[in-house]
Structures are given as C-alpha cells and as structure tokens.
MIKOLVEX-866140 format. One record per residue: x, z, y of N, C-alpha, C, CB in turn. Coordinates in pm, 1 decimal, decimal comma. Each point is the difference from the previous one (the first is absolute). Glycine has a CB too. Layout:
<node n_x="X" n_z="Z" n_y="Y" ca_x="X" ca_z="Z" ca_y="Y" c_x="X" c_z="Z" c_y="Y" cb_x="X" cb_z="Z" cb_y="Y"/>
...
//
This chain:
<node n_x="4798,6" n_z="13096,7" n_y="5873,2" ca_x="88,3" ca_z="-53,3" ca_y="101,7" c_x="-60,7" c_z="28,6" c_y="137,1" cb_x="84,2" cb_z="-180,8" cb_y="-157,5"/>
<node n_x="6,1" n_z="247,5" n_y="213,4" ca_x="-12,7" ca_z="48,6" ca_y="179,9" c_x="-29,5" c_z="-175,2" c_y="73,1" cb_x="242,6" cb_z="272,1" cb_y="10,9"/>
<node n_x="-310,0" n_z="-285,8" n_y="75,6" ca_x="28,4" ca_z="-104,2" ca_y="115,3" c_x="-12,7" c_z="37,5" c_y="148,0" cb_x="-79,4" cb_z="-149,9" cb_y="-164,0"/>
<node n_x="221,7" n_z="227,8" n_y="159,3" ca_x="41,5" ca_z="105,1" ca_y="89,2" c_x="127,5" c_z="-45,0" c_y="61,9" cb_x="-111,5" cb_z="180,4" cb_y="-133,7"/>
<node n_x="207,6" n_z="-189,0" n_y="240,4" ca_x="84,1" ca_z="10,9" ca_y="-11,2" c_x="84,5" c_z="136,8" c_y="69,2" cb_x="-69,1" cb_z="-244,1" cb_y="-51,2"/>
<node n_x="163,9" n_z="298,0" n_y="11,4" ca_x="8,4" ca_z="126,8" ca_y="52,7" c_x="161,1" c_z="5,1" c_y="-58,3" cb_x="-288,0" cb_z="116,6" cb_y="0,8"/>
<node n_x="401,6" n_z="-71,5" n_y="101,7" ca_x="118,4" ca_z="9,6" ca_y="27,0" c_x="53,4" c_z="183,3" c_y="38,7" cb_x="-41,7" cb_z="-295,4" cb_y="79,2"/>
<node n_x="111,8" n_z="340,1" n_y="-170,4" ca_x="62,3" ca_z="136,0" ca_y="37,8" c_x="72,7" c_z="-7,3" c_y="101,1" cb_x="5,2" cb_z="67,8" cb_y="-194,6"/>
<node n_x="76,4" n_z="-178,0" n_y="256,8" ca_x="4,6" ca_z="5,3" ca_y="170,2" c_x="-69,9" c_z="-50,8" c_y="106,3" cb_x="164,0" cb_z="9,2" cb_y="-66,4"/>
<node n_x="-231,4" n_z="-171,9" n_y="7,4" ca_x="-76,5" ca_z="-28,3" ca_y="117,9" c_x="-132,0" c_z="53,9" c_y="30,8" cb_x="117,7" cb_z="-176,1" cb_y="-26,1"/>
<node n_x="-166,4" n_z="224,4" n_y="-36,7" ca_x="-112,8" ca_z="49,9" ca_y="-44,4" c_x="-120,1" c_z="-117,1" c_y="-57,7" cb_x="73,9" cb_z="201,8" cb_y="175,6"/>
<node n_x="-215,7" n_z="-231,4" n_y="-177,1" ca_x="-71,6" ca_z="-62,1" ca_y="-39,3" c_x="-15,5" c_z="-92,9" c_y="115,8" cb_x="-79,9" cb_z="159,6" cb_y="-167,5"/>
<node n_x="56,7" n_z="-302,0" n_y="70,3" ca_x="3,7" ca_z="-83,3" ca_y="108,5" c_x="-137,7" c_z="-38,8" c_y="-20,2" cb_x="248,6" cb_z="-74,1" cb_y="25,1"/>
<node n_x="-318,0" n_z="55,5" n_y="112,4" ca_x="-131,8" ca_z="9,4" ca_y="-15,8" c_x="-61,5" c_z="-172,5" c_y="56,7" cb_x="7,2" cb_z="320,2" cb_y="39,6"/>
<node n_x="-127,6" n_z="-388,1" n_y="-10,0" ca_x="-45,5" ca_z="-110,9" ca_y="-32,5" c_x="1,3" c_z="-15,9" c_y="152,7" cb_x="-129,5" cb_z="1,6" cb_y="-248,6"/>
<node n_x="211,4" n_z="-114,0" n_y="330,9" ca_x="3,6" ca_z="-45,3" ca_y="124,6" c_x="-107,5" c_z="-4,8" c_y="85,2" cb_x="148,8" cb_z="-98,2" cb_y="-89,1"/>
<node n_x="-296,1" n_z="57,1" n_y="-41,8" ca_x="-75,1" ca_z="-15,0" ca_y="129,8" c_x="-140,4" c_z="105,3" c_y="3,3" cb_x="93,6" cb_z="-275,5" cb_y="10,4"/>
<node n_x="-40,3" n_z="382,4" n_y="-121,2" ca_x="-69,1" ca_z="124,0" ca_y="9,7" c_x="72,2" c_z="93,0" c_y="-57,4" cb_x="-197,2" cb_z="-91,8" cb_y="4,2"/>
<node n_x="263,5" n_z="159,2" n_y="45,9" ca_x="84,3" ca_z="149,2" ca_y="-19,0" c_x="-100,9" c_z="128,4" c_y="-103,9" cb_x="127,4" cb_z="-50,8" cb_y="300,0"/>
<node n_x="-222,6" n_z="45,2" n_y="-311,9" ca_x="-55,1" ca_z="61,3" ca_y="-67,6" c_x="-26,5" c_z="-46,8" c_y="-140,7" cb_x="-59,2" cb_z="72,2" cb_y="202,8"/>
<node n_x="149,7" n_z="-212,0" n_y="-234,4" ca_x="3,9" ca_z="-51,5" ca_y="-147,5" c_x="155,7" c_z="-57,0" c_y="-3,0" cb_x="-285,7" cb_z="-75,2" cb_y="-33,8"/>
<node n_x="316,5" n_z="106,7" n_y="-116,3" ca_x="85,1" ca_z="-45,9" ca_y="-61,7" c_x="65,4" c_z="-115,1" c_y="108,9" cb_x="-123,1" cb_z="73,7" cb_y="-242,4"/>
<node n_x="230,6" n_z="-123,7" n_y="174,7" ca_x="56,6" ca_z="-152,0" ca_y="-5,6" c_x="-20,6" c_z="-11,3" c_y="-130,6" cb_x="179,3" cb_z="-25,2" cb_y="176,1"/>
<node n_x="-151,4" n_z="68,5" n_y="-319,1" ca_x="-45,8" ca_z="-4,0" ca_y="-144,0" c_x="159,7" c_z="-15,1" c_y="-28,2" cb_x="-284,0" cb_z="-120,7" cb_y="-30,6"/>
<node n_x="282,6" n_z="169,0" n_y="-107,6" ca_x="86,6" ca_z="-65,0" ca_y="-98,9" c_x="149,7" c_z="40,7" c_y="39,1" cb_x="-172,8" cb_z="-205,7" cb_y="-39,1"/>
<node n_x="269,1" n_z="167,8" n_y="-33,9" ca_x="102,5" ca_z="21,0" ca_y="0,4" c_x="81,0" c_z="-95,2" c_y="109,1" cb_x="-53,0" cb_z="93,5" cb_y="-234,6"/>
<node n_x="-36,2" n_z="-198,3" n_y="289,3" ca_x="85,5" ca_z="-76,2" ca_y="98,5" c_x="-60,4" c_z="-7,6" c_y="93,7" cb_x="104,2" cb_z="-113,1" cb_y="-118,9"/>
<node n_x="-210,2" n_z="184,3" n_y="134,3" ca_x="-50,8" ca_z="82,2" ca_y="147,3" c_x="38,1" c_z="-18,3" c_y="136,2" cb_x="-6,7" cb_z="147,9" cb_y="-138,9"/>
<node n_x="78,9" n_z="-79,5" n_y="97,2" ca_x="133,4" ca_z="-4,2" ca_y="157,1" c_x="13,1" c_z="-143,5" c_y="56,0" cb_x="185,7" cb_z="187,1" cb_y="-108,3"/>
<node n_x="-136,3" n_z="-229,6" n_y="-21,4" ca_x="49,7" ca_z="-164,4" ca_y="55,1" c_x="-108,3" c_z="-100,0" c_y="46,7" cb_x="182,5" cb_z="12,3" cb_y="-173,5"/>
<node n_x="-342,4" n_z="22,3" n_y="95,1" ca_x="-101,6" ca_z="-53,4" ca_y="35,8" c_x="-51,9" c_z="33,3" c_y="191,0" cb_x="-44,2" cb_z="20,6" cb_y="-309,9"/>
<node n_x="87,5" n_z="82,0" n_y="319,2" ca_x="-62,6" ca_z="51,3" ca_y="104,4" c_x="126,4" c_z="-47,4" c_y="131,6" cb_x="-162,2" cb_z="227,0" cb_y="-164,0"/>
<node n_x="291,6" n_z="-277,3" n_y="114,5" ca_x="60,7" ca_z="-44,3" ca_y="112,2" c_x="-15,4" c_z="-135,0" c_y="1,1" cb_x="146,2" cb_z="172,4" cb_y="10,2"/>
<node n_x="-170,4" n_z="-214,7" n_y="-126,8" ca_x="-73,5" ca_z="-131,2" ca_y="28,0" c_x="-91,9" c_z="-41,4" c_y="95,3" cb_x="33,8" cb_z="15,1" cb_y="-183,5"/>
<node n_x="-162,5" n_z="65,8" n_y="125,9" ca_x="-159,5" ca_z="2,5" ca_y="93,6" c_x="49,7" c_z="31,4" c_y="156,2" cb_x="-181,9" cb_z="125,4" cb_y="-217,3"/>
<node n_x="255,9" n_z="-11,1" n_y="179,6" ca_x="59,9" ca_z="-4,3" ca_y="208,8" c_x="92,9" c_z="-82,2" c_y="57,5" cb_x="-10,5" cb_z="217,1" cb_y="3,5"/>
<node n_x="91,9" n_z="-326,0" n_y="-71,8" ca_x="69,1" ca_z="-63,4" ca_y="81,2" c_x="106,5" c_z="-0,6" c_y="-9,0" cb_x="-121,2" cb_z="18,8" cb_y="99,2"/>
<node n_x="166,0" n_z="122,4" n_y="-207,6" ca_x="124,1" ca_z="45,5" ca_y="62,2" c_x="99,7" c_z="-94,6" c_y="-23,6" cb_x="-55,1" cb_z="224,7" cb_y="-23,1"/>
<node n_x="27,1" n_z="-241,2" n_y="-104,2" ca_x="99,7" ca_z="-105,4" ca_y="-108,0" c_x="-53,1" c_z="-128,6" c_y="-33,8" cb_x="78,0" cb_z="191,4" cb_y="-116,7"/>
<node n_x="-58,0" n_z="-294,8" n_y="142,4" ca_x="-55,4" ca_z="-140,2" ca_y="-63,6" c_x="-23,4" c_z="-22,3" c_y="-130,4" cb_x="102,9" cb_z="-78,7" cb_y="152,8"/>
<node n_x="-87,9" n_z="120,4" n_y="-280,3" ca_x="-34,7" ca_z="36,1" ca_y="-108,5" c_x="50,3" c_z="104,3" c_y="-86,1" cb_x="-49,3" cb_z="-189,4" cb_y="39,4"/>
<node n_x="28,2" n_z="241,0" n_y="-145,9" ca_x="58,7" ca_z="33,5" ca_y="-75,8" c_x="55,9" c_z="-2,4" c_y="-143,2" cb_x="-81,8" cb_z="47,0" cb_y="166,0"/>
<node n_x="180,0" n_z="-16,1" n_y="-299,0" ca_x="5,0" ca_z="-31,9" ca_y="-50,2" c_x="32,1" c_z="82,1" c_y="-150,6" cb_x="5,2" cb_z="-149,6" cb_y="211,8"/>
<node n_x="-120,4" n_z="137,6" n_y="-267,2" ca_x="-3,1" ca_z="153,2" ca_y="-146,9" c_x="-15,8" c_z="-64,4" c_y="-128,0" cb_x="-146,9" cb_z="197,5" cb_y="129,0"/>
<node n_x="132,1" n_z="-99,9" n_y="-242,4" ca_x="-75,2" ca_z="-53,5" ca_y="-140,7" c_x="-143,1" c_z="56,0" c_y="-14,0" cb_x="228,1" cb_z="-5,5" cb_y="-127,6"/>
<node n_x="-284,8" n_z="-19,3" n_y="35,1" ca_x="-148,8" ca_z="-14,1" ca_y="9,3" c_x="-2,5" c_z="-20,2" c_y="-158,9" cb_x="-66,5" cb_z="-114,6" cb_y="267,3"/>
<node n_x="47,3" n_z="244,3" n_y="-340,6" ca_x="-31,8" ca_z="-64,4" ca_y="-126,6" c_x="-154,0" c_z="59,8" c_y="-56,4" cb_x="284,5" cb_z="-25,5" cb_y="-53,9"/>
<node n_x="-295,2" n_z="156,8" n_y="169,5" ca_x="-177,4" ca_z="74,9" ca_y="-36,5" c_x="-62,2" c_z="-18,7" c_y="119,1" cb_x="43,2" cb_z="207,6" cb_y="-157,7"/>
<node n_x="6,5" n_z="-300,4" n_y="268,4" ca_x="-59,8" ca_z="-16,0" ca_y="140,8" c_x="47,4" c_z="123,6" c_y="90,3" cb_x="-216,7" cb_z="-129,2" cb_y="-97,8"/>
<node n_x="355,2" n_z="140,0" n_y="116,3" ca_x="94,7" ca_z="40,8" ca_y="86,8" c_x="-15,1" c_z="-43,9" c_y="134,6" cb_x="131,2" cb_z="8,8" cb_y="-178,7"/>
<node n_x="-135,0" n_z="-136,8" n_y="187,1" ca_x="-29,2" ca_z="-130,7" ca_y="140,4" c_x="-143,7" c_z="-40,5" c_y="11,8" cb_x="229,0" cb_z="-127,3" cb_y="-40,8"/>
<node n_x="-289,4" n_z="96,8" n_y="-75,3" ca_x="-128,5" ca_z="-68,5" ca_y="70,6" c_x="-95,9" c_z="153,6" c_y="1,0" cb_x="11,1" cb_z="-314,2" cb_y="-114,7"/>
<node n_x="-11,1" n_z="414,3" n_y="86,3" ca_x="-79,7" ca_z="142,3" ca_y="48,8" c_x="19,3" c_z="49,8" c_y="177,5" cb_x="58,0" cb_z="91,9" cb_y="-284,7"/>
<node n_x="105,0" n_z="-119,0" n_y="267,7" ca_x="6,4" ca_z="71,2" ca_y="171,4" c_x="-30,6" c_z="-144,0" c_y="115,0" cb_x="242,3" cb_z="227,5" cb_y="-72,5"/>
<node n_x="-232,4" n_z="-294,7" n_y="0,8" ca_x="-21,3" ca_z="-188,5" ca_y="107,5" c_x="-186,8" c_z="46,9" c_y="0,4" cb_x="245,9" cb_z="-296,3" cb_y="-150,6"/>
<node n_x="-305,8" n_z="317,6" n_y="65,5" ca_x="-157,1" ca_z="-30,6" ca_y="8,7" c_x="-4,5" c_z="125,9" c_y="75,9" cb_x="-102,1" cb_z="-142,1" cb_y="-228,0"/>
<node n_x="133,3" n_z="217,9" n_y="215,0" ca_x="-47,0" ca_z="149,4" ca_y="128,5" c_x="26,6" c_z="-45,5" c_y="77,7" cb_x="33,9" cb_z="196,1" cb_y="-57,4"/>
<node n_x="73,2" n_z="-240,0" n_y="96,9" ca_x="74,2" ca_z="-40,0" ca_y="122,0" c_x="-31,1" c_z="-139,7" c_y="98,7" cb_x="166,5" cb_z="127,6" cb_y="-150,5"/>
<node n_x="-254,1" n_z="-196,9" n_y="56,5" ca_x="-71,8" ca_z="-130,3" ca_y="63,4" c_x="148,6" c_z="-67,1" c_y="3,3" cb_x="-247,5" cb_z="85,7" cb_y="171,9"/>
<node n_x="318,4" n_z="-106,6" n_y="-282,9" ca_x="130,7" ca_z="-128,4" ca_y="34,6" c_x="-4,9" c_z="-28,8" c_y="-88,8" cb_x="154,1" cb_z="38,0" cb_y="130,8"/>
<node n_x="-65,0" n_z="-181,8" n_y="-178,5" ca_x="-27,4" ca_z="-86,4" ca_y="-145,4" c_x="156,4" c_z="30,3" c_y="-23,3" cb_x="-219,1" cb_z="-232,1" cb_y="27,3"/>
<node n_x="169,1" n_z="319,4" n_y="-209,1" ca_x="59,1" ca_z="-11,0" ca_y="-101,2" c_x="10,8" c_z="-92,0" c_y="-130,7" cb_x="-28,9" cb_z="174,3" cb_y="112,9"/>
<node n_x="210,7" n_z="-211,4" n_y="-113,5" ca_x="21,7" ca_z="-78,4" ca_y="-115,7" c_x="34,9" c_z="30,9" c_y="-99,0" cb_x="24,7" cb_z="-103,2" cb_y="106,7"/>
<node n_x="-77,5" n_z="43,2" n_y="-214,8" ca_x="64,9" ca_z="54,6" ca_y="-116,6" c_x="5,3" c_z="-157,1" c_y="-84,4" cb_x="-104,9" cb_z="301,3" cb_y="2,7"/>
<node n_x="201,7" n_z="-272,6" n_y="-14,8" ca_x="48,1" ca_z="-184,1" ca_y="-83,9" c_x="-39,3" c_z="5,7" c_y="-148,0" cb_x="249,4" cb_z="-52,6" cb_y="139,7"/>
<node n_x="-211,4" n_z="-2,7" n_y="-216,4" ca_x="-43,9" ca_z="0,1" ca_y="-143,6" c_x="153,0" c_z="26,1" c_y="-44,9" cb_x="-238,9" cb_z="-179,7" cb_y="-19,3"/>
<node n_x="227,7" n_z="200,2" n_y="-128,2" ca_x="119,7" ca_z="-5,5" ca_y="-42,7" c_x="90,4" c_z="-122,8" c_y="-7,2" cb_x="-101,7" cb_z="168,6" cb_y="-95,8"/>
<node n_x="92,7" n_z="-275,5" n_y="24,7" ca_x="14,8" ca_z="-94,4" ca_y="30,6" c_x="107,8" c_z="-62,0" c_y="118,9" cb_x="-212,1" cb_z="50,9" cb_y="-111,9"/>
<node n_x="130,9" n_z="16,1" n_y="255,8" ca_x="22,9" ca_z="-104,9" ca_y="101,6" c_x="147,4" c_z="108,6" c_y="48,9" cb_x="-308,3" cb_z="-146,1" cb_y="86,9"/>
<node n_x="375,1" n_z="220,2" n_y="-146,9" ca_x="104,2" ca_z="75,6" ca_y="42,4" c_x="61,9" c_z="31,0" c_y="-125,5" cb_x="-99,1" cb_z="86,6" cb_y="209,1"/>
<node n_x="267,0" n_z="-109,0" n_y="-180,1" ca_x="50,8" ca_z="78,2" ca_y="-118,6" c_x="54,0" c_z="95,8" c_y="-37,7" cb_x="-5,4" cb_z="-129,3" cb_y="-5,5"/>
<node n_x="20,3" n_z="241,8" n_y="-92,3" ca_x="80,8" ca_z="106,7" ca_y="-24,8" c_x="101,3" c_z="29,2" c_y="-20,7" cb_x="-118,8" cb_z="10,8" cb_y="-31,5"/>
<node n_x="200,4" n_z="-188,0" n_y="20,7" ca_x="161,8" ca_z="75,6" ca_y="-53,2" c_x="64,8" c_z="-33,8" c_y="124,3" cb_x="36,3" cb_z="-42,3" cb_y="-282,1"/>
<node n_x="25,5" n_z="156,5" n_y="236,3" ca_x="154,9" ca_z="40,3" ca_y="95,5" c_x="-76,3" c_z="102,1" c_y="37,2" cb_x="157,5" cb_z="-210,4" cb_y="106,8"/>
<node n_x="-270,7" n_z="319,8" n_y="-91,5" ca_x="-47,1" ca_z="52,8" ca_y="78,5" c_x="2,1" c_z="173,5" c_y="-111,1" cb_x="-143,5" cb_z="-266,9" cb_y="167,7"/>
<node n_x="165,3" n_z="343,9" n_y="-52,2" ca_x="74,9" ca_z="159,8" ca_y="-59,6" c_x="-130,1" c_z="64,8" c_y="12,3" cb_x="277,0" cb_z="30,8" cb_y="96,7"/>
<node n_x="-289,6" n_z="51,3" n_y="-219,5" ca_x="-152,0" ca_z="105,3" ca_y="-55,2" c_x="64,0" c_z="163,4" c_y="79,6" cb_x="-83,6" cb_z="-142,0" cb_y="-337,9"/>
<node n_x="13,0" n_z="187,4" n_y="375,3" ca_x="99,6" ca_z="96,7" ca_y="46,0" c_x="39,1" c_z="65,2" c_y="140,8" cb_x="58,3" cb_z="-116,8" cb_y="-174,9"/>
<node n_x="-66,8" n_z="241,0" n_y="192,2" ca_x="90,0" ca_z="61,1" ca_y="96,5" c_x="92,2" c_z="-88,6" c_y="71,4" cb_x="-15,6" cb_z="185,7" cb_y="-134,4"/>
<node n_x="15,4" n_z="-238,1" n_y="292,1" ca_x="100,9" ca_z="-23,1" ca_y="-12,5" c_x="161,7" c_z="43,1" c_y="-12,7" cb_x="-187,0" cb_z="-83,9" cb_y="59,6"/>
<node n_x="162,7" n_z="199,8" n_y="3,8" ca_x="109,9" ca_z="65,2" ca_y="-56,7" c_x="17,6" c_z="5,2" c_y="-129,6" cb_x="-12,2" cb_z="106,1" cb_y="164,1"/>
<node n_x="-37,4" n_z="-170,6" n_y="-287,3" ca_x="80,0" ca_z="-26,4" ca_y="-94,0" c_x="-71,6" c_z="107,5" c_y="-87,9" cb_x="228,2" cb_z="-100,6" cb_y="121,1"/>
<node n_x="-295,5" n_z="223,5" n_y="-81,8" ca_x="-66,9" ca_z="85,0" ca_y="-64,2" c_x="-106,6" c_z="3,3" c_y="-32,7" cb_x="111,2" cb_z="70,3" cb_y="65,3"/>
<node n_x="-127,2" n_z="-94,6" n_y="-190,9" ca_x="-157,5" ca_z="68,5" ca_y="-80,2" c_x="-36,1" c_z="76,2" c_y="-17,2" cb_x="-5,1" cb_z="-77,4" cb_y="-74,7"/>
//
C-alpha cells in the first residue's frame, strides 16, 4: 500500500507544512486542507487507515469510530452511480 496521494487531474497533493513530503494516503488531500485551514473538517472511511495515515503526516486529529458506535443499514456498497 502507497501512502501517496496522487490525482490524474489535480496532480499530487503534497504535505502543507513541507512540500517535499507526502500528505499520505488516500485522503491526503483532505488531510492537507484541513492542516491549512482550508476546510473545517473533513469527512471519509478508514478501514486500513485511509484518515488516521494522512491526519498523522499532516499533524491533524483523525477519527475513526468503532463499529458499534455507527450504523450500516440503509447505507449503499458501491459506485455511486450505481456501477460496480
């Protein structure tokens, strides 16, 4: 597993408070508009450390709830467009 994040249009989004490293992970991006301000939080899944990889590069606090404390039904697996 990469802890990279990297976009065929935006290009790689790199770590706010050193450009010469990562943001990490697949939620990278979102970690790093966090750490800058841009956005007041953000909001992903995390089941191999998606959120708490790019939050610890990024010096911001990542959550990850338990199973338990959230539930799954009513909730769509899937593309949202409907495609798998």
């Amino acid at each position: 597993m990469w802890v990279e994040t990297e976009n065929n249009i935006y290009g790689v989004a790199k770590n706010p408070w050193n450009e010469e490293k990562t943001a990490g992970g697949s939620s990278g991006g979102d970690a790093g508009m966090v750490a800058s301000r841009c956005v007041p939080f953000g909001i992903g899944s995390d089941l191999g450390g998606s959120i708490r990889i790019p939050c610890d590069f990024c010096g911001v606090y990542g959550f990850k709830i338990t199973n338990a404390r959230s539930s799954i039904m009513n909730q769509k697996i899937g593309h949202p467009s409907g495609v798998n």
